[in-house]
Structure formats: structure tokens, C-alpha cells
N, C-alpha and C positions, 0 to 999 in steps of 0.2 A: 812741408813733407819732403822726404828724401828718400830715393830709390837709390839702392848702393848694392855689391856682389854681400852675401852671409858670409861672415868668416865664425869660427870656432867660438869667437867670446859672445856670438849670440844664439847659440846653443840654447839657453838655460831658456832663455825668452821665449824661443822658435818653439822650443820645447814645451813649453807649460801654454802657451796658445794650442801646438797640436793636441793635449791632453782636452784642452777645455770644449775641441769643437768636435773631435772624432773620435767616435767608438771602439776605436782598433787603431789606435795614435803609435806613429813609428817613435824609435827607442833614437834616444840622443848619438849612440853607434849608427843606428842609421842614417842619419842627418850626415854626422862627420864622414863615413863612407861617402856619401854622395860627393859633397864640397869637395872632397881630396879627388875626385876625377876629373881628369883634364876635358872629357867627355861633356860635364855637365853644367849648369846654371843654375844656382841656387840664390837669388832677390832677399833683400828684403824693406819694409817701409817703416823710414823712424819719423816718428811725430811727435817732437818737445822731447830729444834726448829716449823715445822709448819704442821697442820694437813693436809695430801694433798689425803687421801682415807679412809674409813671404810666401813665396810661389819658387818652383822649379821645374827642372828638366833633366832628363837623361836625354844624351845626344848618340844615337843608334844608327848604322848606317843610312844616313843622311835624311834621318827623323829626329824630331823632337817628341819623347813620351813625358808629357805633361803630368807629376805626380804628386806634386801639394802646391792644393793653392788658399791662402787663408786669409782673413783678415777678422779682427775682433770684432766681435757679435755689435759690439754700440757702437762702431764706426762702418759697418756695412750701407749698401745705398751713397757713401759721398767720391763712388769715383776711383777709388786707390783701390779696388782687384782690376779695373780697366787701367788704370796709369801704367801696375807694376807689369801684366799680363801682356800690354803693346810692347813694354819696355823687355821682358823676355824674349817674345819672338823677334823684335829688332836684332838683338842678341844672337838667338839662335841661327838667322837669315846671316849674320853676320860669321859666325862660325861655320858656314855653307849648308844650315840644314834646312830641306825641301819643303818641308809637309811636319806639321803636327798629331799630336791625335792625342785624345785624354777621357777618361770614364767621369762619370757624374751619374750619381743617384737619380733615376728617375722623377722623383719627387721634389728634387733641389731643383723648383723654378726657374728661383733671381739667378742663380747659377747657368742655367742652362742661355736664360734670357742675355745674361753679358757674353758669352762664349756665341752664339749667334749675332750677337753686334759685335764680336771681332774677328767674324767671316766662318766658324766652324761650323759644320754641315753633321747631318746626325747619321750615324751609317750604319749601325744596328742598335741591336740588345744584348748584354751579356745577363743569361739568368742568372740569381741569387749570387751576384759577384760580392754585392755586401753583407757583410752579418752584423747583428747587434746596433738594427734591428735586417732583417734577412730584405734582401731588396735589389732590383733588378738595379744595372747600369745602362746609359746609356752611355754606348761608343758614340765621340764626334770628331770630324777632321778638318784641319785645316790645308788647303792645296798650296 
């Protein structure tokens, strides 16, 4: 397994993973906009030649907004949202930003569960932030 920065020719990968896991999956423009700011951090995990997770960040005065974090559905549980996820904030700590903070669907457990064991604390609710299916978030932060 290998954590490495996204660049452009894993677009198409990045791409058809976020279609496969989220209801309201950003457009391959989105993606590219991000990567192209000097601001941000955009990961991803190759296992045997193939993209199989990526995670990012927009860097805001001197936060990290934590905005996709994915990994394929038949390799969740072995470890790589926690490798790429420490390996981001390393990053972002290292770009001089303070404090994290990122939304998670109420309902996303294992989600919530790993973001807790890498120190994010729950600091509210946002109602019906998700659609399709309509569903509260929870705000979590990292100090």
C-alpha cells in the first residue's frame, strides 16, 4: 500500500469510487479545482497498481476542512482511512494548519469510530446537511 499526493491522471479512479459510495458525488471539475490549490491536500491509496481510497482538505485560514474521505467498500476495516487520514493531518500540521474539522452523517458509525481514534471531538449537529437520503451531520473537530 502506498499513500502518495492525487495528481490529475487519477481523476477517472477518484472519480468512479466517489460515484460508487456518495449520493451527491463531486464532478471530476471539482476534484481538479481542488488539487490545483496551493491551499489544499488531496491523498490517495494505490494497492497493486490501483486507486482503492483518497481523502482531502481545503486549507482555510489555518484550518483544515476535511471534505472527501473514501475508501472501497471491500477494503474498509483493514486500516487505510486511518494510514491516509494521520498521513493528511501530518501534512496539513506541516503546511502550519491548527485545528481540523469535518461533517460525517450521523449514521456513518465506523466513520465516526475512526475519526475519534484520531482525536476529533463532536461539536455539534448540522440538520438535514445531507440529501439522498436527507440526514443530519455531525460537526467534529480536531484541536
Amino acid at each position: 500500500m502506498m499513500i502518495r499526493t492525487m495528481k490529475e491522471k487519477d481523476l477517472a479512479a477518484v472519480h468512479q469510487i466517489e460515484c460508487s459510495i456518495f449520493s451527491k458525488p463531486w464532478s471530476m471539475a471539482d476534484f481538479t479545482d481542488s488539487i490545483r490549490s496551493p491551499e489544499n491536500i488531496y491523498l490517495v491509496v494505490e494497492k497493486q497498481d490501483e486507486i482503492v481510497a483518497y481523502c482531502g482538505l481545503w486549507g482555510v485560514a489555518g484550518e483544515g476542512q476535511i471534505n472527501n474521505v473514501a475508501v472501497k467498500q471491500n477494503l474498509r476495516g483493514q486500516g487505510i482511512g486511518r494510514a491516509m487520514l494521520s498521513l493528511l493531518i501530518k501534512l496539513g500540521r506541516k503546511q502550519g494548519l491548527r485545528a481540523f474539522t469535518l461533517e460525517v452523517r450521523v449514521s456513518n458509525l465506523p466513520a465516526i469510530a475512526l475519526y475519534r481514534k484520531l482525536g476529533f471531538k463532536d461539536a455539534g449537529v448540522r440538520r438535514n446537511f445531507y440529501e439522498a437520503p436527507a440526514e443530519d451531520a455531525l460537526i467534529m473537530w480536531l484541536q
